[in-house]
N, C-alpha and C positions, 0 to 999 in steps of 0.2 A: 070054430073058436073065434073068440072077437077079440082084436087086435087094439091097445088103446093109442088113442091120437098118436102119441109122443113114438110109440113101434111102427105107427106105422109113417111118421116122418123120418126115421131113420133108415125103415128099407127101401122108401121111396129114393133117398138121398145116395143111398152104395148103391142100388140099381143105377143111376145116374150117373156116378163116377164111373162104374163098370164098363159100360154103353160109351164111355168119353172115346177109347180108345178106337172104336168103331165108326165115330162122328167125324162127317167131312161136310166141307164148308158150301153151300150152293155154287153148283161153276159157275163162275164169270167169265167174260171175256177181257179181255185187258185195256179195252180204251173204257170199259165199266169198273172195272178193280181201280183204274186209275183215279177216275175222279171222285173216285170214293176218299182212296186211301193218300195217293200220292200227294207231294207237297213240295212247292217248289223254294229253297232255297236263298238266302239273299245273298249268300256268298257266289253264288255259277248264276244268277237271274236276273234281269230288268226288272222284274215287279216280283214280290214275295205274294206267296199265296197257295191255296189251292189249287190243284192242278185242273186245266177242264179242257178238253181235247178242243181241236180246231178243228171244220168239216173234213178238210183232207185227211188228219193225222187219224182220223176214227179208224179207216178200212187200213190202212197200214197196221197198226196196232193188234186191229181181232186176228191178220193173217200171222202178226207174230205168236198170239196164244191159240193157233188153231195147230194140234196134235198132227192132222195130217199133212200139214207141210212143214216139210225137213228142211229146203232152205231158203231163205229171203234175202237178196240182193238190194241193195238202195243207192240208186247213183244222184246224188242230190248237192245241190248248190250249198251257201252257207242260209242261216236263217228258218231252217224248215224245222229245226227241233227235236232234231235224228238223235242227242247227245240224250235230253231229256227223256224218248221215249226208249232208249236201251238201259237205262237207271230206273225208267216205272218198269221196265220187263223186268232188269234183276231182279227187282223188287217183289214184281207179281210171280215172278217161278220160288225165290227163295217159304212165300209167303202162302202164298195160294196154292201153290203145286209141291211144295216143298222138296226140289231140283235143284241139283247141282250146277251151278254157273259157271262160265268161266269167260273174262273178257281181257281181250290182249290190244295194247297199245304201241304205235310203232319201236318207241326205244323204252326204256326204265325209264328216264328221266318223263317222258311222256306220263308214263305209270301212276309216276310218283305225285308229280301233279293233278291227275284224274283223280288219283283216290282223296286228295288234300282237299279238292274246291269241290269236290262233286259227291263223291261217294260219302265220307265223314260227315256234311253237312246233311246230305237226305237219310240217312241211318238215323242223326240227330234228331228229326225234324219227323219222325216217323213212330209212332206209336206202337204200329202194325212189328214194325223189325225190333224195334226197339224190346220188345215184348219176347221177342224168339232169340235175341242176341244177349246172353251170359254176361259178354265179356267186353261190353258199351261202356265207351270209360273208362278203361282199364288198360291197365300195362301187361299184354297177356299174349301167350303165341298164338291166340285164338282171334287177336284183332292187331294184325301186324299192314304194311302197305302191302303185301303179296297175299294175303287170307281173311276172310270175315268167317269166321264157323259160326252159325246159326243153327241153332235145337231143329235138325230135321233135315239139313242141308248146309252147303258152303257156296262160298263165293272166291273165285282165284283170280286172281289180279298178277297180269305179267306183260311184261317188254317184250318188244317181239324182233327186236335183233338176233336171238340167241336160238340156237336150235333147242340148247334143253329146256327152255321154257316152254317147250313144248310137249316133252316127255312127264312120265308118269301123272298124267290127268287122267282120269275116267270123271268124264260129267254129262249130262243130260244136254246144255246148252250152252253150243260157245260161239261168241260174235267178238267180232272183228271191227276196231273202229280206225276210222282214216286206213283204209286198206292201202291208197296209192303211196302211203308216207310209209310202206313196210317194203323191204328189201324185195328185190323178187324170188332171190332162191336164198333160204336161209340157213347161211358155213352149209351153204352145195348139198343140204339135204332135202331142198324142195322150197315150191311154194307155198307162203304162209297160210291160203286159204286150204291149201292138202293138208301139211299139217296138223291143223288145227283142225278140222275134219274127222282127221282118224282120233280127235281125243272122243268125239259123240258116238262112236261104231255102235258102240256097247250098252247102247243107253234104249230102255224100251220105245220110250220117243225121243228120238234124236233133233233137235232142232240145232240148224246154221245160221248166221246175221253177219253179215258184213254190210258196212256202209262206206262211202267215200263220199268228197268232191272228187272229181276228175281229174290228171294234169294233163300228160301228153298224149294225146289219141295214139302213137303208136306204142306207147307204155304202158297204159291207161291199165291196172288190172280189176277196177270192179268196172267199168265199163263192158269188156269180155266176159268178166261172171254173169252179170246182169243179160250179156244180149245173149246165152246161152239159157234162160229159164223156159220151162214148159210155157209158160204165162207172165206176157210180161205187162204192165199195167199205167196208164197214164191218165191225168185229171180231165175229166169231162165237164164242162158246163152248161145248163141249157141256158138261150141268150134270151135276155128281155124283154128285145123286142118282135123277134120274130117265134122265137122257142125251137131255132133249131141246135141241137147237140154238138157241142164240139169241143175240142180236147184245146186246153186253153196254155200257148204260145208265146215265146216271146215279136215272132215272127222278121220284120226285118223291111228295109225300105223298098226291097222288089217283092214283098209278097202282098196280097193280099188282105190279108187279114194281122190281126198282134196288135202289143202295143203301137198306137198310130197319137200324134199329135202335130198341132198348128206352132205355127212361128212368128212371131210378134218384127213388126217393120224392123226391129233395130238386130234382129236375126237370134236371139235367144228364144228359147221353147216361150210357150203361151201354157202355161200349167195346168190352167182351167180347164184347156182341148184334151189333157192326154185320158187317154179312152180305149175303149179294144171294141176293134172294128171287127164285127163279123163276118164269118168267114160266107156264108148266106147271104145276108141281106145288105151288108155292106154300111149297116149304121153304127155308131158307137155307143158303148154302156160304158160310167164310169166305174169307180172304183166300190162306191157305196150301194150301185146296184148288182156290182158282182157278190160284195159280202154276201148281199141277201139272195143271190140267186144260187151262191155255193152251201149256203147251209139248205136251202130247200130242194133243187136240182142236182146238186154238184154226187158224183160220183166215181169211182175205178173202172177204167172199162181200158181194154184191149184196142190197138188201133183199127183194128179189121169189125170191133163191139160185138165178135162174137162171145165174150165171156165177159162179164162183168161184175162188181160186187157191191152187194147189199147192205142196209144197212144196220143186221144182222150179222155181219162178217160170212157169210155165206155165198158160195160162187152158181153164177146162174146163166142159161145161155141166151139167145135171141128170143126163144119162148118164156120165156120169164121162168124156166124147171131148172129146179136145182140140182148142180152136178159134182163128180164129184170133184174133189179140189184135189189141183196138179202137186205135185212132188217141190216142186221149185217156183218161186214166183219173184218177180223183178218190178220193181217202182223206178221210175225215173222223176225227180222232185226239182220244179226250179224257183227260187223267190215271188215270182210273179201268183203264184197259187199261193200262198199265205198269204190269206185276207188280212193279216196283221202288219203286211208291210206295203206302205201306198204307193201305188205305180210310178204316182210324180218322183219320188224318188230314186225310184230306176232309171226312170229318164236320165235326171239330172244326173247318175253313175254314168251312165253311156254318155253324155254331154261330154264327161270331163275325160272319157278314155280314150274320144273319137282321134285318129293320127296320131295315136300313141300306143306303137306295138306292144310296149314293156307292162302298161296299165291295162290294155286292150285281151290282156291273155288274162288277168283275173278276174278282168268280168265277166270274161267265158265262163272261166273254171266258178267261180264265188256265187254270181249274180243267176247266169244261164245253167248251172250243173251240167256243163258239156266238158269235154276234151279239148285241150287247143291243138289244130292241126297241124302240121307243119310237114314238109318233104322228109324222107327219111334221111339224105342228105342234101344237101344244099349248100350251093356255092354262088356268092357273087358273080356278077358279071364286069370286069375289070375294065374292057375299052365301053360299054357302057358308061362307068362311072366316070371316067376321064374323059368323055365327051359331052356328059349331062351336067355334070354334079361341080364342076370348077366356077367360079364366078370373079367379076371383077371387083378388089379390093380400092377404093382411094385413098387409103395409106397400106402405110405397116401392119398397125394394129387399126382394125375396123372399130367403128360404135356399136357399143355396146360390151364389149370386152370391157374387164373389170381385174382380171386378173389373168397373168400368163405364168406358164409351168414347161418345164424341159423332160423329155424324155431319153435316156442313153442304154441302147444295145451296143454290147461289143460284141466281134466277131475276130477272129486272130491277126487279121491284116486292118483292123478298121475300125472307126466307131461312128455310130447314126445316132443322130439326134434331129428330135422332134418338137418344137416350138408349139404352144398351143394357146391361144386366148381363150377366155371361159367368162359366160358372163350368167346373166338370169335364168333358172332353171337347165344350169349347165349345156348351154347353148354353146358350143366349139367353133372356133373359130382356128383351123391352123395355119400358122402363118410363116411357117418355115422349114426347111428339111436340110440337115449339112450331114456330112461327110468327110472323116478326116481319116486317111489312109497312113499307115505307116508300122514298124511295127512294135508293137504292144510290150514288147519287153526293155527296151528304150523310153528312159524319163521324158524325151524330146515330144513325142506322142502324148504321153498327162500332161504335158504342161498345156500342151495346144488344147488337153480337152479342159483344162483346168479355164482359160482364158476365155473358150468358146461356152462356156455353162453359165457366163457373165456380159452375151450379149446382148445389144439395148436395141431397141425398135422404138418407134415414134406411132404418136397416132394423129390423127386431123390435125388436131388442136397444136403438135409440137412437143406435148409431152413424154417421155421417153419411159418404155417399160424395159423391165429385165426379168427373169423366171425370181417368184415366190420361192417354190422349190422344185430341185432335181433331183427327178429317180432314175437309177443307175440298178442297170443289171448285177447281180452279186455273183451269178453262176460264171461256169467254165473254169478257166486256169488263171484267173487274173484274182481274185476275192482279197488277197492280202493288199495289193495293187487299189483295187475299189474303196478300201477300205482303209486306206491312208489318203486316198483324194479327200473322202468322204471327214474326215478328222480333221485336215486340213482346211476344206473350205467353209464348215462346220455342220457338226452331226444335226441338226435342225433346217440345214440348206439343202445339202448334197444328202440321199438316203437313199443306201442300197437295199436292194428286194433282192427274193427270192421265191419262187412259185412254188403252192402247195400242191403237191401228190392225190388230196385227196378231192373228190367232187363234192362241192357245195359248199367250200368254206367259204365266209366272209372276203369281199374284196380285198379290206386291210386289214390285217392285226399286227397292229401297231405293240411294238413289245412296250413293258414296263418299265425295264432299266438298261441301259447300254450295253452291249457283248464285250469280250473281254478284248477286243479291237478297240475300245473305245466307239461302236456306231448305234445307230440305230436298227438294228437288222429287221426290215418290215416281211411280214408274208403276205403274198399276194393268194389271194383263191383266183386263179387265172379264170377255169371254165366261168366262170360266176362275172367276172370281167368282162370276158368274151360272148357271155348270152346278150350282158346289157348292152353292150357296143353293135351285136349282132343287130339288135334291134331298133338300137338308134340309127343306125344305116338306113336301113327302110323308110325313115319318118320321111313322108316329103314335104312338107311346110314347115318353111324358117319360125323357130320358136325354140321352147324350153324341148331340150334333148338334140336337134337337132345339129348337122354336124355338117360344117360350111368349110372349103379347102379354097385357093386362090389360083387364078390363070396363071402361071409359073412356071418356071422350069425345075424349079424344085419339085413339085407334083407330076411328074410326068408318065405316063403309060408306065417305067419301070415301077415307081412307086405302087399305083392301082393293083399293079398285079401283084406286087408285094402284100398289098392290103388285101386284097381276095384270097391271096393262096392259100388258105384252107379250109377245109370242109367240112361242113357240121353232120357229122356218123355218127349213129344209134350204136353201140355197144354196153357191152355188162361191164359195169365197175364194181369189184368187191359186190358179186351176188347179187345187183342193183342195174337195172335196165333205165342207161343215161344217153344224151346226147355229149359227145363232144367232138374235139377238134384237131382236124385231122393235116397236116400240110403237105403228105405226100410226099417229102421228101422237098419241094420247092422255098425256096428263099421266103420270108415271111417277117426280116425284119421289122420293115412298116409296119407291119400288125401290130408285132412285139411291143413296139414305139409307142402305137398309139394305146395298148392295153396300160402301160405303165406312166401314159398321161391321165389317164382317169384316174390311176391309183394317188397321183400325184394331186389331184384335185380332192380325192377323198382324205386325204391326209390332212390338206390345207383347210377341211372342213371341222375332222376330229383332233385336230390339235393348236390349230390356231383360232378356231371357232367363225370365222370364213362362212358368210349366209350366203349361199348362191339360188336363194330361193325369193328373196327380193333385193332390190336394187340396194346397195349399201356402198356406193361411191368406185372410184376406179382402189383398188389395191396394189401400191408402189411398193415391190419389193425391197427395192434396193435402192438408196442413193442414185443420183446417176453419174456423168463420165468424170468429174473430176477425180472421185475416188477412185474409180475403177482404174484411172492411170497411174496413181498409188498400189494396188493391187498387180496390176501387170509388175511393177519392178519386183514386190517381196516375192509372187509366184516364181519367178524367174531362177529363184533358188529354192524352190518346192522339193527339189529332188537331193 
């Protein structure tokens, strides 16, 4: 029987749709699907565009869409593009493999934002999702910040503070971004990487992804995932000029090889010199010969190069045969391999962090993708410092002081206070310590502290400083006490603190509107005081941070040991593996003192607007002595 045209375009046409449901896409791999389909955003991106892999990001990317490995660790610096290619993998599973996802960020508020700048703009910007997503656009329970439902698959978006954000998932794929910035046991029901773990059990290919930068090496937890992989993988490059293979370094002034560069007479870097010296031959290649030697040489390989990967996403051993690929595999990524970021520029980072512990630990963590190490406790050495660390003043107040500030612990029988000049790049300067004994529940005692919070010191010149402002302890049994000084000599002078409980608050939070005492009652984040003091201790060359004390008797061996006693201990706070600070039971005043003079600087920074970051003249608190002997009379009747 003969079929006419028009019959037989229409059984051609339902055979077709028929067949639709049997039709699957060519595999790709994912640094292939990527530069196909992905698209980078102007809202999360430097440059808007097409997506197109960098030589390193290729072999990362096929190990993330390769089936037989379950999970992938990434310990990587800032800069490498970890955000972007776990947004082209949502992508390529929702899209290509049509897999359930699930990606957790350390809090909601984390969440909240990921999904705003990153996920809405490339769903937008995406043809591919756009095409499989209902509910684009829409006011719908299908495109909420915790869910994308896509025809074929979903996407779950959660905080990872909370244990049940971890419950009732069943997905295919779940990664984990900024691993170090998630609790370690989450409300005592584990760690977030187990967790999150047990949502893939069930899934026929189960893939894991966690990424982090680093913080504390004894904290550190994608550091430990990572050095625990069957195969762990770092960037090789062959060198220019000699062609021999090596895994490409920041390396360091005692080594060998790394970034290396020259110094111009007047002692600043020579820009033109910075180069990476081989680890072989010993000559250097610049930057624009690594580009080109990492897209044609550069590769993943094993420190020992017994396994390495192709540019195929295929794993292979010293005979170039292909084997089979390990269960688990770990990248370790640091800036200096991103041919998109120029070395001069790392330089010039390490220039500006050099004898600066507090800066010195993010270019660990940021620039190098390592852990910053540190003792697991650690304590000052007190007749050290009071033998090293005292120097001679020629006045009161030294040059360069700009501004001074007081510091007041009370203790039942006593109150210490701490005099502090402050100048460029908060450069310390302290220049006094008193002590006034008696006892605390007698107005005779405030009025002496009332008197002592208003004395003046001179500097070269003759001119007389007095404290900006005085922070005052609010805790123990005195706070009503505190707190009528503090009214009296005024709420913008005199400001009581009080330290927060919790780890990692801001030094200041300066409240909004006065307590019903009439004060300002400020919260200090003490740990977060006391890292940055920790570490200003250590700077040894006088500059911005540094912290200078005077031959005196006021600074005496009692003081130093006050300022050392106590210890910086690794403990769990609230399910969170932190360092803090410990005094044993020993006197710590002085610490107390000088925690509550930085607060006191930071105040005079967020509320009177105080630039201690370039020279803006000396700042005269206060009049000097002719009022102040107007003051002694009205104080006299304070109480």
């Amino acid at each position: 029987m003969r079929l006419s045209p028009s019959t037989r375009t229409a059984i051609d046409k339902a055979v077709r749709a028929g067949l639709q449901a049997f039709r699957r896409p060519e595999p790709r791999r994912l640094s292939q699907w990527s530069n196909e389909h992905f698209y980078l955003s102007p809202e999360s991106s430097y440059v808007e565009g097409r997506w197109e892999c960098l030589s390193f990001q290729r072999g990362m990317m096929d190990v993330i869409s390769n089936d037989d490995v379950q999970e992938v660790w990434f310990t990587k610096s800032a800069r490498v593009g970890y955000t972007k290619i776990i947004m082209a993998a949502s992508q390529y599973f929702a899209v290509h493999k049509k897999r359930n996802v699930a990606i957790w960020q350390p809090t909601d508020e984390d969440r909240d934002e990921f999904v705003k700048t990153e996920i809405d703009p490339a769903i937008r910007d995406n043809p591919e999702i756009i095409g499989i997503f209902p509910a684009f656009d829409k006011k719908s329970k299908h495109n909420t910040l915790a869910l994308k439902q896509f025809i074929g698959s979903s996407l779950h978006l959660r905080g990872g503070k909370s244990a049940k954000n971890y419950r009732r998932l069943s997905v295919d794929v779940a990664i984990l971004d900024e691993l170090d910035g998630f609790d370690h046991s989450i409300e005592r029901e584990g760690p977030p990487a187990q967790l999150s773990q047990r949502r893939v059990q069930g899934a026929s290919f189960p893939k894991f992804i966690a990424g982090s930068t680093p913080k504390i090496k004894q904290t550190t937890m994608i550091e430990k995932g990572e050095a625990e992989c069957e195969v762990r993988l770092r960037w090789h490059v062959t060198c220019p000029e000699c062609g021999h293979e090596q895994r490409i370094r920041w390396g360091g002034k005692d080594e060998s090889h790394g970034l290396k560069w020259d110094k111009l007479p007047d002692g600043r870097v020579d820009e033109e010199s910075v180069g990476y010296q081989c680890e072989a031959c010993g000559e250097r290649f610049d930057h624009n010969q690594y580009q080109q030697a990492a897209r044609e040489t550069g590769r993943w390989m094993t420190e020992d190069r017994e396994v390495w990967l192709d540019g195929e996403g295929l794993f292979r051993d010293t005979r170039n045969r292909v084997v089979d690929p390990p269960l688990s595999v770990g990248f370790h990524l640091w800036s200096g391999i991103n041919e998109m970021v120029p070395w001069v520029g790392i330089v010039r980072e390490w220039q500006a962090c050099k004898g600066k512990p507090e800066k010195l630990q993010g270019f660990v963590n940021l620039t190098l993708g390592e852990a910053w190490e540190t003792d697991e406790t650690e304590q000052m050495d007190s007749q050290v410092m009071h033998r090293t660390r005292r120097e001679h003043y020629e006045a009161e107040i030294p040059d360069g002081v700009t501004m001074l500030t007081v510091a007041v612990d009370h203790q039942d029988d006593r109150f210490e206070l701490q005099f502090d000049g402050w100048g460029i790049g908060e450069e310390r300067w302290s220049v006094a310590y008193d002590r006034i004994f008696g006892d605390l529940s007698q107005p005779i005692v405030w009025e002496q502290l009332a008197l002592a919070l208003r004395r003046q010191f001179r500097n070269r010149s003759g001119e007389l400083f007095e404290p900006l402002i005085a922070c005052i302890d609010y805790g123990g049994h005195y706070g009503d006490d505190v707190a009528r000084l503090c009214v009296r000599l005024g709420p913008l002078f005199a400001i009581p603190t009080k330290g927060s409980s919790y780890y990692g608050k801001p030094i200041v939070n300066f409240p909004r509107k006065k307590s019903d005492k009439g004060v300002y009652l400020v919260e200090v984040g003490t740990d977060t005081a006391k890292d940055l003091l920790w570490q200003r201790i250590k700077i040894a060359d006088p500059g911005p941070g540094y912290w200078h004390w005077p031959i005196s008797d006021d600074f005496d061996e009692t003081y130093f040991t006050q300022l050392t006693a106590e210890e910086k201990v690794r403990k769990i706070s609230r399910g969170k593996e932190v360092f803090v600070y410990d005094s044993k039971g020993r006197r710590n005043e002085a610490w107390d003192c000088s925690v509550l003079g930085l607060v006191a600087v930071r105040i005079a920074q967020q509320k009177f607007g105080i630039d201690l970051n370039q020279s803006t003249g000396v700042v005269h608190a206060r009049p000097a002595q002719p009022r102040l002997a107007k003051r002694k009379r009205r104080e006299s009747n304070y109480w």
